[in-house]
SEGU-31775 format. One record per residue (C-alpha): residue in one letter; x, y, z. Coordinates in Angstrom, 2 decimals. Layout:
<atom type="A" east="X" north="Y" up="Z"/>
...
//
This chain:
<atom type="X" east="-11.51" north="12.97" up="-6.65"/>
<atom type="X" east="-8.92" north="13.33" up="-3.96"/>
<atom type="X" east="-5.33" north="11.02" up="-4.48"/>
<atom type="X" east="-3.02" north="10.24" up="-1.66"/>
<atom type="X" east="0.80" north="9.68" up="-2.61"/>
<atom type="X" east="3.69" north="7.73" up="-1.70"/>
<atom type="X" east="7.22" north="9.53" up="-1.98"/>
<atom type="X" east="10.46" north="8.15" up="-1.02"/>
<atom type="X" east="12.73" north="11.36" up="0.65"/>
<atom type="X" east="16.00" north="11.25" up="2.03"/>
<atom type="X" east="15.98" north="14.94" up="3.48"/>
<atom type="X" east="15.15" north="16.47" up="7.21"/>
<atom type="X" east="14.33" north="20.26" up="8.55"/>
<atom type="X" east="14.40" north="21.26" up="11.92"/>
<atom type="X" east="12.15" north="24.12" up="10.47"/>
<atom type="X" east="8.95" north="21.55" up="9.85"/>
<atom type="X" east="5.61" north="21.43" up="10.72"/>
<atom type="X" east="3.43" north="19.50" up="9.08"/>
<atom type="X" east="-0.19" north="19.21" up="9.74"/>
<atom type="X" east="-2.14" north="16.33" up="8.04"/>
<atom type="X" east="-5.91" north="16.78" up="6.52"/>
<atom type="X" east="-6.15" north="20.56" up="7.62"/>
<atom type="X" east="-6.38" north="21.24" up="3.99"/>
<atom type="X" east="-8.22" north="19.62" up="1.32"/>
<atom type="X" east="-6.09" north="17.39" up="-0.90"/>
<atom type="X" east="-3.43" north="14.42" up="-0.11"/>
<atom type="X" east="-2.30" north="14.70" up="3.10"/>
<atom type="X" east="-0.29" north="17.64" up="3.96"/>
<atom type="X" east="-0.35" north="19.06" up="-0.04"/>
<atom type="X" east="-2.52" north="19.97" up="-2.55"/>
<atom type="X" east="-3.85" north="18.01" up="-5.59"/>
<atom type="X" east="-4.66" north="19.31" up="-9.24"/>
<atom type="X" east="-8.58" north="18.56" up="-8.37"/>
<atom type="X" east="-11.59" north="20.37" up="-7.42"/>
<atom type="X" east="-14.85" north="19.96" up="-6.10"/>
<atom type="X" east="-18.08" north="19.71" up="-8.40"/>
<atom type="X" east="-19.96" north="22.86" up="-8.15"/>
<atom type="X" east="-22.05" north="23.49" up="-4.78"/>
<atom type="X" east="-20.71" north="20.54" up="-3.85"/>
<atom type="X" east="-18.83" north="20.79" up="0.05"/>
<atom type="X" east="-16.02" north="19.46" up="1.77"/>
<atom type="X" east="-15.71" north="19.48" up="5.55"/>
<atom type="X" east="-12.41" north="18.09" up="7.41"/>
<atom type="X" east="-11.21" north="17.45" up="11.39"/>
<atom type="X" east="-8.14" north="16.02" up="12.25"/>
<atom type="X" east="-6.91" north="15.33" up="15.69"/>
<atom type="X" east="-3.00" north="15.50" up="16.28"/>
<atom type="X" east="-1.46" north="14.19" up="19.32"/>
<atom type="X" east="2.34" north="14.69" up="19.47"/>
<atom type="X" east="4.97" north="14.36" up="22.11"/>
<atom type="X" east="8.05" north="16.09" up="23.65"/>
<atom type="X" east="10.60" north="16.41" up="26.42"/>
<atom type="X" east="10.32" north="18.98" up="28.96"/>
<atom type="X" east="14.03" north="20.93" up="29.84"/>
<atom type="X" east="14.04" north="18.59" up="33.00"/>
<atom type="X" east="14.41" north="15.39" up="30.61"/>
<atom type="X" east="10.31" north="14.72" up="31.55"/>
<atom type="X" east="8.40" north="13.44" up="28.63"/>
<atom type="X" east="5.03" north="15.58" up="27.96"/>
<atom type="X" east="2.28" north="15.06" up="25.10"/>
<atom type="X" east="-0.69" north="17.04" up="24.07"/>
<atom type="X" east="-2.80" north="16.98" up="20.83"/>
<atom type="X" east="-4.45" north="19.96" up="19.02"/>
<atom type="X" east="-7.35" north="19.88" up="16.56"/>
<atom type="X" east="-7.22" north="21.11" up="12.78"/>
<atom type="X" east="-9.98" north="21.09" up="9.76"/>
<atom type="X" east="-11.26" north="22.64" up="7.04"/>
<atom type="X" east="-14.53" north="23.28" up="4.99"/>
<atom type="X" east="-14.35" north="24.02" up="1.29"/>
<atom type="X" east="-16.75" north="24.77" up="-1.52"/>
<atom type="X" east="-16.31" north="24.09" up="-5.25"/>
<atom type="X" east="-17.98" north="26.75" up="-8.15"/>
<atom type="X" east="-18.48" north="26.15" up="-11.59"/>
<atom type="X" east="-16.54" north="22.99" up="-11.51"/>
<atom type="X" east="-13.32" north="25.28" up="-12.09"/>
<atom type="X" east="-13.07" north="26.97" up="-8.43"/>
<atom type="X" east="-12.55" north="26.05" up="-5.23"/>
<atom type="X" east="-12.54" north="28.27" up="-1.84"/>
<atom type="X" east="-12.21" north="27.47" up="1.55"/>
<atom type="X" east="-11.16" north="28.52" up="5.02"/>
<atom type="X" east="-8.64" north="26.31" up="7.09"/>
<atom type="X" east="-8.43" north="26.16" up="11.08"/>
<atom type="X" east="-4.87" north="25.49" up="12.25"/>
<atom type="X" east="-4.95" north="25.60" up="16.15"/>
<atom type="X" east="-3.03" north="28.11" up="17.80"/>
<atom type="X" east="-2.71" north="29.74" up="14.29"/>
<atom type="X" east="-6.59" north="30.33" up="13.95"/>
<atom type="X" east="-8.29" north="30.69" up="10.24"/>
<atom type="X" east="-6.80" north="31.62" up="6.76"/>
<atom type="X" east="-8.54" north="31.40" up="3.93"/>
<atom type="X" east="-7.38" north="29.24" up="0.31"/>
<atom type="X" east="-8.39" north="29.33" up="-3.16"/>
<atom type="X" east="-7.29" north="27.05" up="-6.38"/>
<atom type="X" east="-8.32" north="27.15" up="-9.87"/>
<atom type="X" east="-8.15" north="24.00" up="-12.04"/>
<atom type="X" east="-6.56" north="25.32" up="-15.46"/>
<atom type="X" east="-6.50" north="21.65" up="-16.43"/>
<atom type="X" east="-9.05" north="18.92" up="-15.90"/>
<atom type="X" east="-7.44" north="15.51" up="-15.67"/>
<atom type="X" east="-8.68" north="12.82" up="-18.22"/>
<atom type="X" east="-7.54" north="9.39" up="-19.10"/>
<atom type="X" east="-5.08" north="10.20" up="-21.16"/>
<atom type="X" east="-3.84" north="14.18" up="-19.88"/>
<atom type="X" east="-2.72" north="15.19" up="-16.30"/>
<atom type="X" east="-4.77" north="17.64" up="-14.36"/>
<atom type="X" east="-3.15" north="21.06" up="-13.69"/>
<atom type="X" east="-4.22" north="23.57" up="-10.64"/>
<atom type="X" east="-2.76" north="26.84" up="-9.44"/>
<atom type="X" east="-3.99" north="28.34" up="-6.00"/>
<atom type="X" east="-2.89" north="29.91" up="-3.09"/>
<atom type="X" east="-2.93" north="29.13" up="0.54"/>
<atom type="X" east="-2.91" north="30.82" up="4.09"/>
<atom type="X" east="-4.88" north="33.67" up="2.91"/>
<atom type="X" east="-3.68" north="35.75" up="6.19"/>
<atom type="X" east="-2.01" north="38.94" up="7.30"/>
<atom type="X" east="0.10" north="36.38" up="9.51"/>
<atom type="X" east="3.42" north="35.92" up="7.58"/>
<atom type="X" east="4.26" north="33.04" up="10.87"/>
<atom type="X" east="0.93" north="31.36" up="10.51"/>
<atom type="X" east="1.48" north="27.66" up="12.06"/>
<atom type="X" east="-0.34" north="25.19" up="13.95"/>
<atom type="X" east="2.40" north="25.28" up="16.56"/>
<atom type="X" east="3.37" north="27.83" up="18.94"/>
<atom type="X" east="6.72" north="28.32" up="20.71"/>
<atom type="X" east="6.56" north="29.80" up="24.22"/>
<atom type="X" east="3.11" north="31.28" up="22.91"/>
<atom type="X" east="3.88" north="32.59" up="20.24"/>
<atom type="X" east="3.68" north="31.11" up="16.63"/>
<atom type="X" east="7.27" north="29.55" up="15.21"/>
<atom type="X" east="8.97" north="32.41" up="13.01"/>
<atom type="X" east="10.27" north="30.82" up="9.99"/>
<atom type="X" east="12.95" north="32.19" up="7.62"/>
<atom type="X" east="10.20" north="32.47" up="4.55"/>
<atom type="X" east="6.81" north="34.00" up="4.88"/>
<atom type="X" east="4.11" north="31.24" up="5.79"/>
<atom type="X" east="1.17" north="33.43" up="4.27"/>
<atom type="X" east="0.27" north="33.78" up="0.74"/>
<atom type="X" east="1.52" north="30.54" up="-0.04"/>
<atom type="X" east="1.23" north="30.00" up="-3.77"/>
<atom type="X" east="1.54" north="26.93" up="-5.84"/>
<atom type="X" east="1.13" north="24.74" up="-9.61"/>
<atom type="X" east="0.64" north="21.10" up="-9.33"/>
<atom type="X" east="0.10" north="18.87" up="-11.53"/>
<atom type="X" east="-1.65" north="15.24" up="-10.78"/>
<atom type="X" east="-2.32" north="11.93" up="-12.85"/>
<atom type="X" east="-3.89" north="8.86" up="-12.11"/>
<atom type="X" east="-2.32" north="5.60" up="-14.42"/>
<atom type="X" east="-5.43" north="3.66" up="-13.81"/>
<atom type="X" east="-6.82" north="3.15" up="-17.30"/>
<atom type="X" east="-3.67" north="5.05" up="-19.03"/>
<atom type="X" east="-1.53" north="1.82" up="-17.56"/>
<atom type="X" east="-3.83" north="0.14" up="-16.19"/>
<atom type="X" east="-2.06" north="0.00" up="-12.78"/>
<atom type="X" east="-3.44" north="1.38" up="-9.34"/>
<atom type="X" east="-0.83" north="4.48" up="-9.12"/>
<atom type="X" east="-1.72" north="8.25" up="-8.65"/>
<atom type="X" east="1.14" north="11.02" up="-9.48"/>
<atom type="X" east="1.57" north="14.27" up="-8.19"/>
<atom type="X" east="3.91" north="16.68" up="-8.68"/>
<atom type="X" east="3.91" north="20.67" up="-7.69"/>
<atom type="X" east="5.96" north="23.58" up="-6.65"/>
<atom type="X" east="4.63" north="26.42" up="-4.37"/>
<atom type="X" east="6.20" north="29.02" up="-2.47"/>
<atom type="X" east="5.89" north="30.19" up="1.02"/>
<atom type="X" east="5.12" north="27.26" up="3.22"/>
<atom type="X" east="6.44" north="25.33" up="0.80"/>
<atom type="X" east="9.69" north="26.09" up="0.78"/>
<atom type="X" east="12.46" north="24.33" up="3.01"/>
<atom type="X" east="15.64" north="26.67" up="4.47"/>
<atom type="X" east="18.82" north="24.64" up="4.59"/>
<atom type="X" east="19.12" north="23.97" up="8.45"/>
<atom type="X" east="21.90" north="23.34" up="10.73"/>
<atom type="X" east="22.73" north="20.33" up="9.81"/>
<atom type="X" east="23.13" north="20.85" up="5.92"/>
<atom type="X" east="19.90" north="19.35" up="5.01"/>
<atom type="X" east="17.59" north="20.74" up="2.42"/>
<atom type="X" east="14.77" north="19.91" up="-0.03"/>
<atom type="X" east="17.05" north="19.91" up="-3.50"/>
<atom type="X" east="14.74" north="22.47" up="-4.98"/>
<atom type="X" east="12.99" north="24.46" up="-2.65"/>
<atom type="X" east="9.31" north="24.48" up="-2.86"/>
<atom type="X" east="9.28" north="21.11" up="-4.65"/>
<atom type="X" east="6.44" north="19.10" up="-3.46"/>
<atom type="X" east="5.85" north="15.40" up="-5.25"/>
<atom type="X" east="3.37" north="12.43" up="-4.09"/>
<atom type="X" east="2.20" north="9.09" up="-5.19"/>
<atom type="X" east="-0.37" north="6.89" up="-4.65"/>
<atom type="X" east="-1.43" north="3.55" up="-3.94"/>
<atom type="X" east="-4.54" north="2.65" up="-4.12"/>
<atom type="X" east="-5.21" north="-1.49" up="-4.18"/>
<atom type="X" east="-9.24" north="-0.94" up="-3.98"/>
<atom type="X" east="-11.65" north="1.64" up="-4.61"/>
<atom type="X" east="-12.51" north="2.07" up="-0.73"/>
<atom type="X" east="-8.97" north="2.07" up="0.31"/>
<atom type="X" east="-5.31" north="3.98" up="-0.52"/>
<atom type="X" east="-1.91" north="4.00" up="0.56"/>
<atom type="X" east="0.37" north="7.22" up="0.67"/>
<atom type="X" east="3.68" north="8.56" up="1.54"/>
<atom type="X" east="4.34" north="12.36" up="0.65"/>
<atom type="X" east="6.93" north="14.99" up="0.47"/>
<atom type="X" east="5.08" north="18.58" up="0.83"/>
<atom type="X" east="8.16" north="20.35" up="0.23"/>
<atom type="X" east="9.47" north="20.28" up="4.12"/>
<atom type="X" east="8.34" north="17.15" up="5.31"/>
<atom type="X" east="8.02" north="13.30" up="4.58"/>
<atom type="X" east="4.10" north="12.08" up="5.34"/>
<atom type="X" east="2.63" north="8.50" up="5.41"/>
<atom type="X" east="-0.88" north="7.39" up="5.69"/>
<atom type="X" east="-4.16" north="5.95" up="4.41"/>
<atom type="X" east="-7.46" north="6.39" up="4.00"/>
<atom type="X" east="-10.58" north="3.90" up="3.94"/>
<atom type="X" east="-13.83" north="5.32" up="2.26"/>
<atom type="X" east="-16.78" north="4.27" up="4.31"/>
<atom type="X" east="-18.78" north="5.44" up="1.43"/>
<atom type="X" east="-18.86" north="8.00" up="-1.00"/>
<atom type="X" east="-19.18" north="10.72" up="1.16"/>
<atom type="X" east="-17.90" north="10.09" up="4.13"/>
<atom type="X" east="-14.06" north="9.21" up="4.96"/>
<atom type="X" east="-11.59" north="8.10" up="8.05"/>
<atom type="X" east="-7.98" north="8.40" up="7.40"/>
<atom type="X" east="-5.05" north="8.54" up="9.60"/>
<atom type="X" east="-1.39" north="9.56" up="9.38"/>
<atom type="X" east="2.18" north="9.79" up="10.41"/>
<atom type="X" east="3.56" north="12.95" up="9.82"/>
<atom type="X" east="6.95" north="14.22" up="9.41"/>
<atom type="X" east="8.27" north="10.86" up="10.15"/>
<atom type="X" east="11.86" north="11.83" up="8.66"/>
<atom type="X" east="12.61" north="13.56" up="12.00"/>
<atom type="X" east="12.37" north="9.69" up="13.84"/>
<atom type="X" east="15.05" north="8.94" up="10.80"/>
<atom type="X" east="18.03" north="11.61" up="11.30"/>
<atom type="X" east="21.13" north="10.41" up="12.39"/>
<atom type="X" east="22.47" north="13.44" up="14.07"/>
<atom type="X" east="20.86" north="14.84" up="17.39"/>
<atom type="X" east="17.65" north="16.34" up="17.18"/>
<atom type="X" east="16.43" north="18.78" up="19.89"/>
<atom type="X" east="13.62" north="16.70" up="21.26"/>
<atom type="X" east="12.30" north="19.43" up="23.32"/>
<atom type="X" east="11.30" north="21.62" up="20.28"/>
<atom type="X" east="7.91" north="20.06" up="19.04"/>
<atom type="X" east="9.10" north="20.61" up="15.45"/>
<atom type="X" east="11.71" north="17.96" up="15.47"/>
<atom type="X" east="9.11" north="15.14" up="16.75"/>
<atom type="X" east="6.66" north="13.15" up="14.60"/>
<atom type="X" east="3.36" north="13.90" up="14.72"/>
<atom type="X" east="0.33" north="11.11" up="14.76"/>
<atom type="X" east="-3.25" north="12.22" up="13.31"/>
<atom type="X" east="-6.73" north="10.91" up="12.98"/>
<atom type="X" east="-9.56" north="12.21" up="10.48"/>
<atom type="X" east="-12.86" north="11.86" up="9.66"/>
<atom type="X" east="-13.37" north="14.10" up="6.26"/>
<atom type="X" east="-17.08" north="14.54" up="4.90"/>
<atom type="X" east="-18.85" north="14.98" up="1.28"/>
<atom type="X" east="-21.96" north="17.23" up="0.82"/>
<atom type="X" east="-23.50" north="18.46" up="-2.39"/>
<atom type="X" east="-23.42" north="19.13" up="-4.73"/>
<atom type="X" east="-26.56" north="21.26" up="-4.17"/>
<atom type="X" east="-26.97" north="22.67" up="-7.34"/>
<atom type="X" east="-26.12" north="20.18" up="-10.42"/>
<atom type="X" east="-24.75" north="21.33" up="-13.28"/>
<atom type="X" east="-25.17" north="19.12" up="-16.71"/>
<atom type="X" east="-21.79" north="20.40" up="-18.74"/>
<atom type="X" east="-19.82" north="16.70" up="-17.79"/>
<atom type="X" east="-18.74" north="14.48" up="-20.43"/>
<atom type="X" east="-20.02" north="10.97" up="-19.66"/>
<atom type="X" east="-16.15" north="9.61" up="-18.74"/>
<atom type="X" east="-15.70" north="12.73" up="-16.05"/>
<atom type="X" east="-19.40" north="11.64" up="-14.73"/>
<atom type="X" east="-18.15" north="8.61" up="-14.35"/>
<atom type="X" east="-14.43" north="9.31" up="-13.28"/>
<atom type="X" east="-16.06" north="11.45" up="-10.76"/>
<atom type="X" east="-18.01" north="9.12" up="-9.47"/>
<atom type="X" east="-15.55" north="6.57" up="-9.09"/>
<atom type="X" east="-17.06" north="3.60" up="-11.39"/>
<atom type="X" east="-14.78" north="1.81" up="-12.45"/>
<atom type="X" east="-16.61" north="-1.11" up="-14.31"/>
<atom type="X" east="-18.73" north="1.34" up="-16.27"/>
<atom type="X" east="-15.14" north="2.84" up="-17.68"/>
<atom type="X" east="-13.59" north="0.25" up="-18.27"/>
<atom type="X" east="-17.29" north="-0.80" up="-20.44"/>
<atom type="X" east="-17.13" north="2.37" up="-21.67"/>
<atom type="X" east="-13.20" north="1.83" up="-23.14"/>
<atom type="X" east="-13.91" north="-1.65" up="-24.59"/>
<atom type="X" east="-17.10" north="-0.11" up="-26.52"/>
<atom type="X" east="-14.71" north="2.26" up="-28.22"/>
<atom type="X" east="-12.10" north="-0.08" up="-28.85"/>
<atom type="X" east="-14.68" north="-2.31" up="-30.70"/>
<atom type="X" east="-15.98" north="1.01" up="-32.40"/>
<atom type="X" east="-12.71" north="1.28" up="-33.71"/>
<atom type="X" east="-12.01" north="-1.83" up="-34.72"/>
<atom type="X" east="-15.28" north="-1.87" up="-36.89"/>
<atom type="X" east="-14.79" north="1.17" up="-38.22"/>
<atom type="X" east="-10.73" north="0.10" up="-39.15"/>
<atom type="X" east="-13.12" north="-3.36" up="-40.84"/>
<atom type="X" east="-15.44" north="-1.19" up="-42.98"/>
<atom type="X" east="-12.21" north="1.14" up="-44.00"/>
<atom type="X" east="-10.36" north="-2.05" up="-45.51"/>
<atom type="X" east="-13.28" north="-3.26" up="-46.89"/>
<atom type="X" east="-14.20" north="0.04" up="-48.51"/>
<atom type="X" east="-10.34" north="-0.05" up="-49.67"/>
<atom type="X" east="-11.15" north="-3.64" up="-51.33"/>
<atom type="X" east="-14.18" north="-2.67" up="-52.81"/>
<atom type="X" east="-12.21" north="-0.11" up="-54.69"/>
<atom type="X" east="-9.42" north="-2.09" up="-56.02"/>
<atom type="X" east="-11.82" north="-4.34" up="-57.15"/>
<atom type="X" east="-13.87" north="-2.11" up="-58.52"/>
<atom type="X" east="-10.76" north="-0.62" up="-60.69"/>
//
């Protein structure tokens, strides 16, 4: 199960260049989740942007993105990622910790699995933006928690750090993610068909939702690097990279093909998003534990007595 985030960031790059739902995960970064095994994920999202021409003209296009992703053994997840002018890369992530009511979930993978160390969805004067770090090979941890039946409050955490495209380079201006490659999300999720999020994915600030049609099929849009619309100082709005960014998505559910029977009954049912049958499930084991607390006292009495 996927969680969006919301993320409050005071910070701006003239080096961005984000690209909403071209990956699975929250919007623009990854989530300590995979998919069940033989079970498939398939993404588009549709990007129209806007700049100014050199002769003060305004000009927009759009570009398309997506992904399709596979889960194994209900530990693995691979996939291949289209980014426009950039073409395919491959990604990978391994879940070293599944999330349960009471633990986080931790992942580690890697993404932009490419020879292309510039690898963007954005050219410039076509060719692909040159950043100061490698965009390729971009590793990451991240860790992710939902506080629905820990607190009992619709909230998702998410917390990472990753290198590569990740990482933010101080720009001209003197602004710069405090630690570089620090990514952090949360969510807000009011209903079980529809969530709330803002993100930081370690260069830019991201807001959108999402509205489950059912459980396999999703539409979700977003505003992306909306801190650029925020800076105070002059921003060079003839270099797409300093311009917000406006996407649309459909993302799709298949699978799993092959079941596998290993689940506990709370991940069956976390997984499948049932929330009434948890929250049955959690009062059953309270009053399991309050009868077995009974018979311990009375066990207790029956031996003073007995004495």
């Amino acid at each position: 199960m996927r969680h969006f985030a919301i993320l409050a960031c005071a910070a701006s790059s003239v080096l961005a260049g984000s690209l909403p739902f071209a990956r699975y995960g929250m919007l623009d970064a990854p989530v300590a989740g995979v998919l069940e095994h033989t079970q498939v994920a398939v993404g588009l999202g549709f990007t129209a942007y806007g700049y100014e021409n050199p002769d003060g003209s305004n000009e927009s296009d759009f570009a398309l993105g997506g992904y399709v992703e596979v889960g194994l053994i209900d530990r693995i997840q691979l996939g291949a990622t289209y980014l426009g002018a950039g073409g395919f890369s491959g990604q990978a992530r391994v879940l070293a910790l599944r999330e349960s009511i009471t633990r986080p979930g931790i992942a580690v993978g890697v993404e932009n699995l490419i020879g292309e160390k510039n690898y963007e969805f954005f050219e410039d004067d076509s060719a692909l933006y040159e950043y100061p770090q490698s965009q390729n090979l971009s590793a990451y941890i991240v860790v992710t928690k939902s506080l629905d039946y820990l607190a009992h409050v619709p909230v998702c955490l998410n917390l990472g750090w990753g290198s590569g495209r990740f990482i933010q380079e101080e720009d001209s201006d003197g602004f710069a993610n405090p630690i570089p490659g620090l990514f952090m999300a949360v969510e807000i999720h009011p209903s079980n068909v529809f969530s709330l999020a803002v993100e930081w994915d370690g260069r830019d600030a991201n807001f959108g939702a999402r509205y489950d049609i059912n459980r396999k099929v999703s539409v979700a849009a977003c505003l992306a690097e909306f801190e650029q619309s925020l800076r105070g100082d002059d921003r060079d709005q003839t270099d797409v990279m300093q311009n917000s960014k406006f996407t649309l998505a459909a993302e799709f559910e298949l699978g799993p093909f092959f079941n596998r029977t290993t689940l506990e009954p709370t991940e069956r049912l976390r997984r499948t998003q049932d929330e009434e049958a948890l929250r049955q499930l959690e009062e059953e084991r309270r009053q399991a534990l309050q009868e077995i607390e009974e018979l311990l006292r009375a066990m207790e009495g029956g031996s003073g007595d007995a004495e």
